[in-house]
N, C-alpha and C positions, 0 to 999 in steps of 0.2 A: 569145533570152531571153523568147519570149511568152510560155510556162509558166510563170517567175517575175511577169512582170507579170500577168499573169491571176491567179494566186495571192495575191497583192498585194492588186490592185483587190480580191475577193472578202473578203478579208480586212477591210478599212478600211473596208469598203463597211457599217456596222455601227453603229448609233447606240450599241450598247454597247461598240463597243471601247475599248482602254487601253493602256496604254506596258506592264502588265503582259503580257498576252496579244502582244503582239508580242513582248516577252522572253522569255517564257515559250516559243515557238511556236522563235525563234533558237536557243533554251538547248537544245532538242529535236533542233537540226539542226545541234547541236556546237559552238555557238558559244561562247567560254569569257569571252571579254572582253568582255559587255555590260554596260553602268550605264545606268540609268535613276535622271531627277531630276526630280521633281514641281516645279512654278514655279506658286504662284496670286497673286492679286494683288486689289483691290477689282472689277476688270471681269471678271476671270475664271483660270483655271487652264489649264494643258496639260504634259504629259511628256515632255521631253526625253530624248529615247536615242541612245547612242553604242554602236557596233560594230565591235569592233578586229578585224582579219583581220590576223592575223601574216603578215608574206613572210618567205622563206628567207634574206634577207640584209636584212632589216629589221632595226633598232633593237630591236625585241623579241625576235631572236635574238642582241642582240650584234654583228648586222653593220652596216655603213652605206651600204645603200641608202634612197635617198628615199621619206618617207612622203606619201601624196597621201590631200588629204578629201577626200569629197565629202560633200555638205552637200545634203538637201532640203529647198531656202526656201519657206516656205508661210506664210500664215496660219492656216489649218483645212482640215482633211480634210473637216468637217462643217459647215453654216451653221445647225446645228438652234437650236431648233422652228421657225422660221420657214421654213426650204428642208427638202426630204425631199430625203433620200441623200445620197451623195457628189457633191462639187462641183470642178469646173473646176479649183480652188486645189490641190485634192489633188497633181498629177500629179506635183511634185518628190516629195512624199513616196512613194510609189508607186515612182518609180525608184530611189530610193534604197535602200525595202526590198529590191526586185526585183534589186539589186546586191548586197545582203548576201545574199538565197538564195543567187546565183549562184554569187559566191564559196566559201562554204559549200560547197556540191554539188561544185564544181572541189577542195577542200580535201579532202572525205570521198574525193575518187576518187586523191587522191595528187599534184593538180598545183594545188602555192602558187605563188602570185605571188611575183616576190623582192622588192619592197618592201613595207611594213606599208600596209594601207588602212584608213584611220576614218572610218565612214561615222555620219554622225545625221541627225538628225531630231528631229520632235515630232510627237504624237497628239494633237489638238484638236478632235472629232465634234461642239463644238455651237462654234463663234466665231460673233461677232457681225458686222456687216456694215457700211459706212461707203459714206457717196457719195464718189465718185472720179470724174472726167470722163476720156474720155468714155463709161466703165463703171462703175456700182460698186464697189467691190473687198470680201475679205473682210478683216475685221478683228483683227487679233493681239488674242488675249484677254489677253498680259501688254504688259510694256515689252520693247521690239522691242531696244534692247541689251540688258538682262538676257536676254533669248533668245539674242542672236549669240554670248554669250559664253557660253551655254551647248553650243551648240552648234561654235564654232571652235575646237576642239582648239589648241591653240600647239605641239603637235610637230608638226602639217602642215607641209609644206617648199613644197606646192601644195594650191591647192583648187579644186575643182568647185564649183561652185552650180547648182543644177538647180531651176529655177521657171518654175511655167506663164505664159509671155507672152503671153495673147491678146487683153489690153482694151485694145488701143490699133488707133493707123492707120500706126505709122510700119514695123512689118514685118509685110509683106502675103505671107507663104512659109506653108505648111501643112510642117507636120514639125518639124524645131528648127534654133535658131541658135546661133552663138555669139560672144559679146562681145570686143572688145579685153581684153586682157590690163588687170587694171587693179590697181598696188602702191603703197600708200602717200602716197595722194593723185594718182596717178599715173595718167593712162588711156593705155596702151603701145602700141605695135605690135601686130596683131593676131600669135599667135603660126604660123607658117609650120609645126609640125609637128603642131600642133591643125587645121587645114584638112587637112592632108593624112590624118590620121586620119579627120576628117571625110567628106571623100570617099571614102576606101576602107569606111569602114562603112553609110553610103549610097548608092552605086554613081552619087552627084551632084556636079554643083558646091557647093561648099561656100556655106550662107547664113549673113552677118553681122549681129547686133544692133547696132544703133546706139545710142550710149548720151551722155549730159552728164555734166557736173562735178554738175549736180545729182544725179544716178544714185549718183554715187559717196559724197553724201558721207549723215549720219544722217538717218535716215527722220524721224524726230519733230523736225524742225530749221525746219517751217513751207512749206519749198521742194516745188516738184511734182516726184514721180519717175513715175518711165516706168513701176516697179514693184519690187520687193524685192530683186532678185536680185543683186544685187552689195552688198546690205549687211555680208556676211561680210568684204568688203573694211575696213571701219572700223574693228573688230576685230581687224586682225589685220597681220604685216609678209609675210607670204608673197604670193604672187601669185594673186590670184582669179583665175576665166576663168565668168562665165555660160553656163550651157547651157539658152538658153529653149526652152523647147516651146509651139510657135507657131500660128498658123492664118491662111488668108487674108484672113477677114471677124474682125471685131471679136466677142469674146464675154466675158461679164463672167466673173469668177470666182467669185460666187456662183450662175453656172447648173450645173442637174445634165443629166445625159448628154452632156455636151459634152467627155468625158476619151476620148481618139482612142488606144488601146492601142499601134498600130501607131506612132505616132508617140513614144508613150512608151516604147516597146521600141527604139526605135533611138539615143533621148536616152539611156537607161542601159546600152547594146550597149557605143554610145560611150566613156561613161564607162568602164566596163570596158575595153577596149582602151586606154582614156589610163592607167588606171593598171598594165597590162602595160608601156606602153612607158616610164613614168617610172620606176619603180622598176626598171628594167631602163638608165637614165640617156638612152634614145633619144628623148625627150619634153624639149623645154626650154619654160616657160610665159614666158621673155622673155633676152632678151638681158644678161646681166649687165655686160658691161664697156661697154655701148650707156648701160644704166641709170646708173653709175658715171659716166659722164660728161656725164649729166643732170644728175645733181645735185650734180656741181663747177662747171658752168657756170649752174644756173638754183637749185640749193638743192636745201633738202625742202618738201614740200607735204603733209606731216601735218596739218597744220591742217584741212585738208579730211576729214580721221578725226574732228576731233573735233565738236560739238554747233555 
């Protein structure tokens, strides 16, 4: 998929880009199901885009195979006027488009996937910037749920989250990881067929994000998060799985040239093969009768979904 991510990067890489031009650019490459949704607010605006890729036995054909999102968390592609170019923060959205090519191009040539994929995003070329220890981070120009819920589809049955992890100390791997399984207040078992994915599309031992109850629960709640990427989880009852794209040393997310393509072409490879196997039913993101008997013995932990 480097040709898609390279395509991608070159693309967003634009202080004039827009959720148009990206729709516009899909619409061109057959895409029938995109919506884009303008969100601004007193600190700033950005566009939300969604990108339904029918499967053959998706829900949009009538059939019922499972639909899986994947979700690029980010604050801004862009930290303008103050940063030039594209930044750190980008790299979920990057994979995410670079997934919607790919599908595309796999579509034009005759081979759908069998479940439906919906892929979003947002387009954000100038957010603002905020301290964060022990990096900066970039700054959401709206309210960070008004966003997830722009973005968390509710026919997802699974989601992806794909966000760059690299301003911290606690995962020290260059390439990407990925999160425990985390539902409903819930942080799971890490998923046994997500690892083994893993390693077959990196020819490595599979690396895990570590993550708290803090991670999991609303970003604007006061508490310290590790970083965004499991906020899709608040949102939503389906089962999130983070896919961070990581680095050994610490880099903030408002630095520019620090988006490692190679490492982003293997985070949305990934993805791409997670949603061939889930919509095909050979991907489980958690054990359901495990879950079930969670929460006859210990309850629900929604509470931690909400503020």
């Amino acid at each position: 998929m480097l040709a898609e991510v390279i395509e991608a990067y070159d693309l967003l890489d634009d202080p004039g880009i827009s959720g148009k031009i990206v729709m516009d650019l899909l619409k061109e490459r057959g895409a029938k199901g995109v919506e884009l949704k303008r969100i601004r607010e007193k600190r700033g605006a950005t566009e939300a885009i969604k990108i339904t890729i029918p499967g053959r036995g998706g829900r949009s054909a009538g059939g019922k195979s499972p639909t899986l999102g994947i979700v690029g968390t980010l604050a801004g592609i862009g930290a303008r006027p103050g940063v030039k170019g594209i930044v750190s923060d980008a790299d979920g959205c990057i994979a995410s488009i670079a997934c919607a090519f790919r599908l595309l191009r796999m579509e034009r040539n005759g081979e759908k996937l069998e479940g439906d994929v919906i892929i979003t995003t947002h387009i954000c070329p100038n957010a603002p910037t905020e301290p964060h220890e022990p990096f900066p981070f970039v700054r959401y120009p709206v309210s960070l749920k008004r966003l997830m819920l722009s973005l968390v589809d509710g026919s997802a049955d699974a989601i992806l989250s794909i966000d760059t992890t690299k301003g911290n100390r606690v995962i020290n791997h260059k390439g990407f990881a990925i999160s425990p399984t985390v539902k409903e207040g819930y942080i799971l078992r890490i998923s046994e067929d997500l690892l083994e994915l893993m390693q077959i599309t990196t020819g490595r031992l599979p690396a895990v994000l570590p993550i708290t109850i803090q991670d999991i629960t609303p970003y604007e709640n006061g508490l310290y998060h590790l970083n965004t990427i499991l906020q899709p989880s608040t949102v939503t009852r389906a089962p999130v799985v983070g896919v961070a794209i990581t680095t050994e040393s610490g880099v903030p997310g408002c630095a520019t040239g620090a988006s490692h393509l190679f490492d982003i072409e293997a985070a949305a490879r990934f993805a791409l093969e997670t949603a061939k196997a889930f919509g095909e039913g050979r991907c489980r993101f958690y054990n359901e009768k495990e879950f079930r008997t969670i929460l006859r013995r210990y309850g629900t932990m929604v509470r931690f979904q909400a503020r």
